[in-house]
Every structure is written in C-alpha cells, then in structure tokens.
N, C-alpha and C positions, 0 to 999 in steps of 0.2 A: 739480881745477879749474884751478891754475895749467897743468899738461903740458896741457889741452882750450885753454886761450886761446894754447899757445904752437903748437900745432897749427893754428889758424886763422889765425894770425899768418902764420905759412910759406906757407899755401893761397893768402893772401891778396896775397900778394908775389908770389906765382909767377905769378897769374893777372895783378897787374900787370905782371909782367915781359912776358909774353907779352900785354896791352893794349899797351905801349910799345912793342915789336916789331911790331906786328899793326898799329899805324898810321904807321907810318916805316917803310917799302917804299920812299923814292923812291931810297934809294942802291943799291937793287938791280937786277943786271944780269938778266937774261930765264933765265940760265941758272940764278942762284943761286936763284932766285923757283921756279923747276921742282925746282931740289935740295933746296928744303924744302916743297914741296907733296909732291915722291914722298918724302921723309924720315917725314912726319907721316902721309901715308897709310901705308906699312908699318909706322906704328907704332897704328894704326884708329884716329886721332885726325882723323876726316872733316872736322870744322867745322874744323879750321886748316889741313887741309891745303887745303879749297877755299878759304880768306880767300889762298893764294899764287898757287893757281891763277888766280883771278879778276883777282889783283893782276896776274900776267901778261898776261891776256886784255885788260889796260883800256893797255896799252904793243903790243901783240898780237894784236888782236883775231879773226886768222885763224890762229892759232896749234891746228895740228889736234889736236895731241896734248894739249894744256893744257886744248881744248877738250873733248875726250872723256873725261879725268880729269875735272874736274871737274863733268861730267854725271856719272862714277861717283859720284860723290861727293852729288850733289843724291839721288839716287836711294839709295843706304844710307842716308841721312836723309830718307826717305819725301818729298823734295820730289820728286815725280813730276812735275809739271806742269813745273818749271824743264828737268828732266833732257832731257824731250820736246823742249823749244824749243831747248836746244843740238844734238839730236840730228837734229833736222829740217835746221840748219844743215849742222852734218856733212855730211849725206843727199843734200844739194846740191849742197855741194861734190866729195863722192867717191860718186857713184852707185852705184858697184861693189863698193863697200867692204863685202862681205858681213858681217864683226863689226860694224858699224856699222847695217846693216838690222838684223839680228839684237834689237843692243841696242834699236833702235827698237820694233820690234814688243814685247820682252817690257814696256818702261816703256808703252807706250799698253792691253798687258795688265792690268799692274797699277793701271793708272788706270781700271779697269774700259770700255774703249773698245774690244769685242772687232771689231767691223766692220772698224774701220780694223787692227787689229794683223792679223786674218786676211787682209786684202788685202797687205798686205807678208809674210806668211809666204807665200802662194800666190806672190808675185813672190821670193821665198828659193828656192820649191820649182823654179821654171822654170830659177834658174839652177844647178839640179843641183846643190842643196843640202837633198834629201830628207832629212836624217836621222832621228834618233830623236825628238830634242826638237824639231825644225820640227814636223814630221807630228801628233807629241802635240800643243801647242802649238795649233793650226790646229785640231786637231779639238777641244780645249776652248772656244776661240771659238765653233765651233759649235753647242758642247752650250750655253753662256752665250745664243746667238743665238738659242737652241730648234729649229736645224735638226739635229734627230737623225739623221734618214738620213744627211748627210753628215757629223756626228760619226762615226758609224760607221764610214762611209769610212776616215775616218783613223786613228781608233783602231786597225782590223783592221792597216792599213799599219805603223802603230809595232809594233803587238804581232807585226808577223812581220818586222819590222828589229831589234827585240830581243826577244824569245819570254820573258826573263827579268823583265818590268815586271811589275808587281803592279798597280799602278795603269790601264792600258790594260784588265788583264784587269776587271777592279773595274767599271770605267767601261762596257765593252763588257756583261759582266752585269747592268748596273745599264739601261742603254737595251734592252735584250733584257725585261728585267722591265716595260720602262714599257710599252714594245709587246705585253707579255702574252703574248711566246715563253718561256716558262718554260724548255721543255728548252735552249733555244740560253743563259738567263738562267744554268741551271744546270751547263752545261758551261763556262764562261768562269771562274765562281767555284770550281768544284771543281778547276781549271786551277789558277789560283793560290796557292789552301787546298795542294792538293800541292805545292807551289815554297815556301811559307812555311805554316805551319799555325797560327803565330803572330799573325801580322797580321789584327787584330780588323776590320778595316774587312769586309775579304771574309768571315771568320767569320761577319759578323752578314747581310750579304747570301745569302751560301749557307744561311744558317739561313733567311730570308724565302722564301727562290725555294721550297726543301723545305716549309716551311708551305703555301706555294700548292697545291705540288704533292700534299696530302696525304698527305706520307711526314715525319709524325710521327715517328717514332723518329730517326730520321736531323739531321730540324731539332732535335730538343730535343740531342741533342748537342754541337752549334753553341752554343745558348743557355744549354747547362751551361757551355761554356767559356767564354761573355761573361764568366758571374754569379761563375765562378771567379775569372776576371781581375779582378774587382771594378767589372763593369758591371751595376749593380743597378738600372737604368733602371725606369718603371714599363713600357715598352712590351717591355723583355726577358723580364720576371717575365711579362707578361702573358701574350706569348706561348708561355714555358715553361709557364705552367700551363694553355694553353689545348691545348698538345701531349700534357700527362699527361691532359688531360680525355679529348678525343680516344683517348686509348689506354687508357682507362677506368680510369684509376690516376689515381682520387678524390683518396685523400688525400693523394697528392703534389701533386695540383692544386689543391687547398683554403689551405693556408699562402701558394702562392706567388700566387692572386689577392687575396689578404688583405692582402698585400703591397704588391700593385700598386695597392687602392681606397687603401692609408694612404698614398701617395705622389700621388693623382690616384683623390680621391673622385667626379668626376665620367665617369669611364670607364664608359659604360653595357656596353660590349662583356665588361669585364672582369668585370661584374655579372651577367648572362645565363651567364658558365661558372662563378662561384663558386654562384649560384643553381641550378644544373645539376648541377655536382659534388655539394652539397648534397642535393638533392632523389635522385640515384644513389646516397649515400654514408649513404642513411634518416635523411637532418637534414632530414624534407619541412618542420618547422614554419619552419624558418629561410631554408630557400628559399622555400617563401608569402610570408613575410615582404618578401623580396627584390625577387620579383615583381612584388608588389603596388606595391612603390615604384615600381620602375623603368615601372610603367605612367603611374602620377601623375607621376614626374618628368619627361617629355616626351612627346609628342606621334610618338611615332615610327613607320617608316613600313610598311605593312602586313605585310612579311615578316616584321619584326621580334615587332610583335604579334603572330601566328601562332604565332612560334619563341617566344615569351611565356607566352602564353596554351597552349599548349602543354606546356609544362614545368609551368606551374599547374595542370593537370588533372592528371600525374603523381603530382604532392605532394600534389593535396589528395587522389588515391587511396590513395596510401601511406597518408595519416592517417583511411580509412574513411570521409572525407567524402563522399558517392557525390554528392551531390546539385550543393555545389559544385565538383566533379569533373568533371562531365558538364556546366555549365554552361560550364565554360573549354573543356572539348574542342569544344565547336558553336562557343562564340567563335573560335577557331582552326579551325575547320571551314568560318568565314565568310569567314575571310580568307586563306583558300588550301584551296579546294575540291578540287582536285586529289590532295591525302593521305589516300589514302582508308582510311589505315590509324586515321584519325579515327575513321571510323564504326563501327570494330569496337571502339575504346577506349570509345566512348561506348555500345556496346552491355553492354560490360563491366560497366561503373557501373551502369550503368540498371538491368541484370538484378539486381544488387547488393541494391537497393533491397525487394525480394521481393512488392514490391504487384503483383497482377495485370495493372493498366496500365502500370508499368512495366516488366513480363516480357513483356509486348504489342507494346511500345515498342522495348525490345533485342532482341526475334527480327525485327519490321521492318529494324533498323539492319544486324544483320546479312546477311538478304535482303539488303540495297541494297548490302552489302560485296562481298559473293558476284558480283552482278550487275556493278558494278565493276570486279571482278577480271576476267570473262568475254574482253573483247575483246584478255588479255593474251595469251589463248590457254595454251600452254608454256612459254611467257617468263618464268613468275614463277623470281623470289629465292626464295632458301630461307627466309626469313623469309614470304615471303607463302602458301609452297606451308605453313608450318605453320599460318599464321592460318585459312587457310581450310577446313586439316583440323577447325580447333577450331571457327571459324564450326559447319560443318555437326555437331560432339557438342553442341553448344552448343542448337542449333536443333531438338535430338531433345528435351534435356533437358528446354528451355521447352515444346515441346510434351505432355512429359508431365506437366509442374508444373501447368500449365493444366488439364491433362484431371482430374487428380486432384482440383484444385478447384474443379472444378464437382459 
C-alpha cells in the first residue's frame, strides 16, 4: 500500500511539473517553443507537444512549419476537424505545396468528407502526382460516393502502378462481384490469394465469387481455411455446409448447418440445406419437421416455397407417406409450374397408393410428363432421357394392374 501511494505521489508531481511548464511559456523564445514541441513529438507525447506548438502559433501565427506540426498532431489525436482548419490555412498559403494537399485530402478522408477529399486528389493527380496512394485513395472516395464505375477506374490504375496491393485486387473483386461479373470477380481475388494465400479478406471473397459460380469444391476450400483460421462466423459455416450439401456430402453438411442455426437461429437459408441434407441423409422425420417450421415462420416468397414444399414431398416419400407426399409435390407444382419433373414425383406417389383411382391418377401425371418433355425434342439431360424411359415401363405396368383388375 505504502510503494502504491508513493507511486502516485511521483505521477502526481510530474504531471504538476509539466502543468507549471505548460502554462509559463511567456519566457519562451519561438525557437525553444519549436524545440520542445519537436522534443515531445518524437517522444509520441502529442497533447504536449501541440500545447508548444500552439504556444508558438499565438506569438506566430503564420509560422508554416508550427502550423503543419501541429495539424499533425490534432490529427494522431483524432481531432480531425481542427487538423482540417490548419490545413486549409496552409492550402492557402502554399498552393503548391503537394505534402500539404496530400495531408489535406487524407484528414477530409478520415472525417468521412469523401467529395471534397476526391476533388483535391483529382487536383494531386493533374499535378503529376499519380501515384499509388493518390490513385487508391481517389478511388475509395469513389466506392464511399457509390460511383463504382469510377472506383474501378482507379483501382485498375493503382493495381497496375503496383501489381503487388492486395487491397486494390480485393476491392476490384469485390465491385466485379456487385456487378455480377463473377469471372472478372474471380480473377482479381485468385490474383491476390496467389501474392498472399494468407490474407483472409480475399480468402473469404474468392470463396463467395466460387459459390456463385457453382464450383463447390474450390469455394469450400476457401471456407475450410476461414474455419481453420478460427473464422467460425455463422455466414462461413453456412456457406461450408451449404458447399458439402451441394456436393452431396450429407453428413459433412449436417454438423456445420447445426452450427450455423446455434449461432443465428433465425437463418432460414441455412434451414432449407440442413432440412435437405437431412431429408438426402434418410433423417426424412427431422427434415418434415424442419419444413414445416420454416413454412410457419414466414411468409416467404414463391421460389422459396417451391424449393419447400419440395423437399416435403421428398421426406414425407422416404417415410411411405404417399399421400402427404403427393400433396407437397402439387403444392410445389403450384408454385413453379415449369418443373416438370414434379409431375413424374407426384406420379410416383400416387401410383404408390395401389387404389385404382390413384393408378388412374399417376398414368395421367405421367402422360402429361411425357408430353412436357416433347417440345425438348433431343435436348434432354440425362436425368430426364432416364425419367422418361421409366415414365413409359411405368405406363405398361399401370396398364396391366388395371387390366387384371377388372
């Protein structure tokens, strides 16, 4: 206790010593006033070192160099606003003074004022002061402004004054992806990823662009290395398990959506692949389950239902329910007419059922598949060239189930 109070004791003197110094300035000459402002700055003691600078400036006032320290100095101490108002001064006085633009523009940066900082980096750029950091600079203004086409501009400009930025490539990927050029999205970040493969930012982007691009294997790469890194986001998990879904590896896909609901129970996306995986992986009771919810918990919007309603016909088939089976595939059949490999799921069921109206029911459904298929001509998948083999054994079958019972 007693070394704690003699500890305080000493903090407590010093800091008077330096109040008694800090306000008896008047014996000081302009140059000692500068010797202990640049003293206390190179020792990062900002707040004294700007109490000498300022002390100068008030004997001084156009003292340029006093002036522009001590704008350093407002600015390491996030007073941005004061930094600006010396620097505008400055600006004034030395037009020319390209370090002096410079500072100007990044503190109207950091005061979130990208308008104005951009029009003083475009007046940096004319006086043939393109460099790395203008060109970047100018084009982040832009991307803050939401003029992306001319972020890009500049981006491409920096990323080919130094080919080495990680950041330009990042940024250029990242506006390529908003525009929905995937490949130009995924050539910037694979750019990068090669220059550093470490740097998580472009990892997790090049993982995005390859999910778009439906190259599963590739993105979940990406996303193994986040979760490595100890990026266990729920939107990382999500996307890893929605990659193993995708590539039909269930049960690597099951833990990591499980994952993702315990962190962000309200993710419906992430519920529709754990549901999915489930209902693939013969857990149809738990993806009904799923289902079901996710239709009462909102109100969502027809594709959705479809791709729903959908998967519900799946499961309640796995679990021999033919009936509520075939009820979810027409519900899904309502809301995206166009799948027409519907009416052959729903012929399945139906036939299941082994009542006469229903074997009446499912050789109609699949006529109407068959007919369907017709205007694809040659065109089909190989998934549709087998359905329709099976349509027509299907369509012998019922007709001889019928004939026998009559």
């Amino acid at each position: 206790m007693r070394k704690f109070l003699i500890i305080l004791l000493l903090l407590s003197l010093q800091g008077f010593a330096y109040s008694q110094e800090a306000t008896d300035t008047t014996d000081y000459n302009p140059e000692k006033l500068m010797l202990l402002g640049d003293e206390y700055r190179n020792q990062f003691e900002y707040s004294k070192a700007l109490f000498y600078y300022n002390s100068l400036l008030k004997t001084d006032s156009l003292n340029l160099k006093a002036m522009e320290y001590a704008s350093d100095m407002y600015s390491l101490l996030g007073e941005f606003g004061s930094s600006v108002k010396l620097l505008r001064k400055l600006n004034s006085i030395d037009t020319a003074n390209i370090r002096i633009i410079n500072k100007l523009a990044l503190s109207l940066q950091s005061q979130q004022q990208p308008r104005e900082a951009a029009n003083i980096y475009r007046r940096l750029i004319k006086l043939s002061n393109a460099n790395f950091n203008t060109t970047k600079n100018l084009a982040d203004c832009y991307w803050l402004l939401g003029k992306r086409d001319s972020a890009e501009v500049y981006y491409k400009v920096a990323d080919f004054i130094n080919g080495k930025s990680l950041i330009t490539k990042l940024n250029l990927s990242q506006i390529a992806y908003l525009n929905k050029d995937f490949s130009s999205s995924r050539i910037y970040a694979s750019r990068g990823v090669d220059l550093d493969s470490t740097y998580v930012p472009l990892r997790k982007q090049l993982g995005m662009v390859l999910y778009r691009m439906e190259e599963y294997k590739q993105a979940l790469n990406n996303f193994n290395f986040l979760i490595e890194k100890g990026d266990s986001s729920a939107n990382i998990l999500k996307y890893a398990g929605a990659c193993n879904f995708f590539m039909g590896e269930f049960k690597s896909s099951i833990p990591l959506l499980r994952a993702t609901l315990e962190l962000d129970s309200t993710d419906t996306e992430a519920m529709f692949y754990l549901g999915s995986s489930l209902s693939y992986n013969g857990e149809a009771e738990e993806a009904s389950n799923i289902f079901n919810y996710l239709i009462t918990l909102l109100q969502p919007d027809p594709d959705l239902l479809y791709k729903i309603y959908n998967q519900l016909g799946i499961a309640y088939s796995s679990l021999d329910k033919n009936r509520e089976s075939y009820n979810h595939f027409a519900e899904a059949f309502k809301y995206n007419p166009t799948d027409i490999k519907l009416l052959f799921q729903m012929a399945m069921v139906k036939g299941g059922e082994k009542e006469k109206g229903s074997m009446e029911m499912a050789k109609k459904l699949l006529e109407q598949y068959l007919e369907a298929l017709k205007p694809k001509g040659s065109n089909l998948n190989p998934e549709e060239i087998i359905l329709r083999e099976r349509a027509k054994i299907y369509i012998e079958q019922i007709n001889e189930d019928l004939f026998m019972s009559e």
